[in-house]
N, C-alpha and C positions, 0 to 999 in steps of 0.2 A: 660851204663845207667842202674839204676836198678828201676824197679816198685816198690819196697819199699818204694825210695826214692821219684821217683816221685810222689808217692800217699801218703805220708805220711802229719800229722798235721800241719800247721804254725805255729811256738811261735808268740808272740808280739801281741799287740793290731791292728794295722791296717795291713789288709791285701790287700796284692798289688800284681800285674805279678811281679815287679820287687824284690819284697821278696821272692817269692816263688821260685823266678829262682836261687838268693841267697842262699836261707835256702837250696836246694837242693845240692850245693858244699858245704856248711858248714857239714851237714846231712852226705855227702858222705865222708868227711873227718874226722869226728869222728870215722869210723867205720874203717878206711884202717890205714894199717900200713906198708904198701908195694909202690912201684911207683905206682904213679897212673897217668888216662891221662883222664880228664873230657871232654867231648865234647859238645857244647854250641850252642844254636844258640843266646842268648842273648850278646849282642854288653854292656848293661849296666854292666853284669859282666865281660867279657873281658876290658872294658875302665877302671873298677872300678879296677879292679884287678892291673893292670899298677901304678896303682895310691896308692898305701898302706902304700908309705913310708910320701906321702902329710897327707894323713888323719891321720896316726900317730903324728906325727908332729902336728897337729891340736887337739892331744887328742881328737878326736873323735866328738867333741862340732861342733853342727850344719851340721853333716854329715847324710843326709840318710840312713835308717837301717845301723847306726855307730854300735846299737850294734853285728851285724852279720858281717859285714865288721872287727870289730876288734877280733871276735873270728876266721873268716877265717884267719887272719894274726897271733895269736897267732898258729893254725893248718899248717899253710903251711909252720914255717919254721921248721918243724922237717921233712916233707916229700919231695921227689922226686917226682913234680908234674909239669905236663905239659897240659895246658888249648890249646881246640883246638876250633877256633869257624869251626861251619858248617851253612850252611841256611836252613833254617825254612822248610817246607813244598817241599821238592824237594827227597824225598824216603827214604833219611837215615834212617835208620830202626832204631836205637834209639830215634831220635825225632821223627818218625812219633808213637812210642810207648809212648812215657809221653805227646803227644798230644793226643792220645786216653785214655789214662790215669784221664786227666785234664776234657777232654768233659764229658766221664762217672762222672766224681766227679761231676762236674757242674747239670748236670741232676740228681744224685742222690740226691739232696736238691731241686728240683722242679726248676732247671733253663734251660733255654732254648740256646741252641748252633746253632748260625748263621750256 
């Protein structure tokens, strides 16, 4: 996991968890050119990820952040990549870092973290 990544900008007009968890494999895979092994605790990019030969297929029309989804599919097939989900809030020291990552972003615009 790198803080770059997880603290870095969202493209696209609406911002969502479910882009953000996105744009952050897209973000990571612009940058590597080596194996890489993302570890997740999001289930929407693990199921989505399964699915890339559908949404291709579908040219992308009517697909959720299709435009990230088909740049992760143009990225992943040049690289040796292997997506690992983990859950949320149970120590893992990279997720428990881009959730302290997220809180601090969230607060530093005046929002408040349950």
């Amino acid at each position: 996991w790198s803080s770059d990544v997880c603290s870095s900008d969202l493209d696209g007009v609406i911002q969502t968890n479910q882009r953000a968890e996105l744009q952050a494999v897209v973000a990571t895979l612009e940058v590597e050119d080596r194996p890489v092994e993302i570890h997740t605790d999001s289930k929407y990019v693990m199921r989505g990820g399964g699915q890339l030969a559908a949404l291709r297929h579908r040219d992308w029309l009517n697909v959720d952040n299709g435009d990230l989804w088909q740049r992760l599919d143009e990225l992943q097939g040049g690289l040796d990549l292997q997506v690992t989900w983990v859950r949320g809030h149970t120590g893992h020291p990279g997720n428990e870092r881009c959730d302290t990552l997220v809180k601090d972003g969230i607060r530093s615009v005046g929002g408040r973290v349950g």
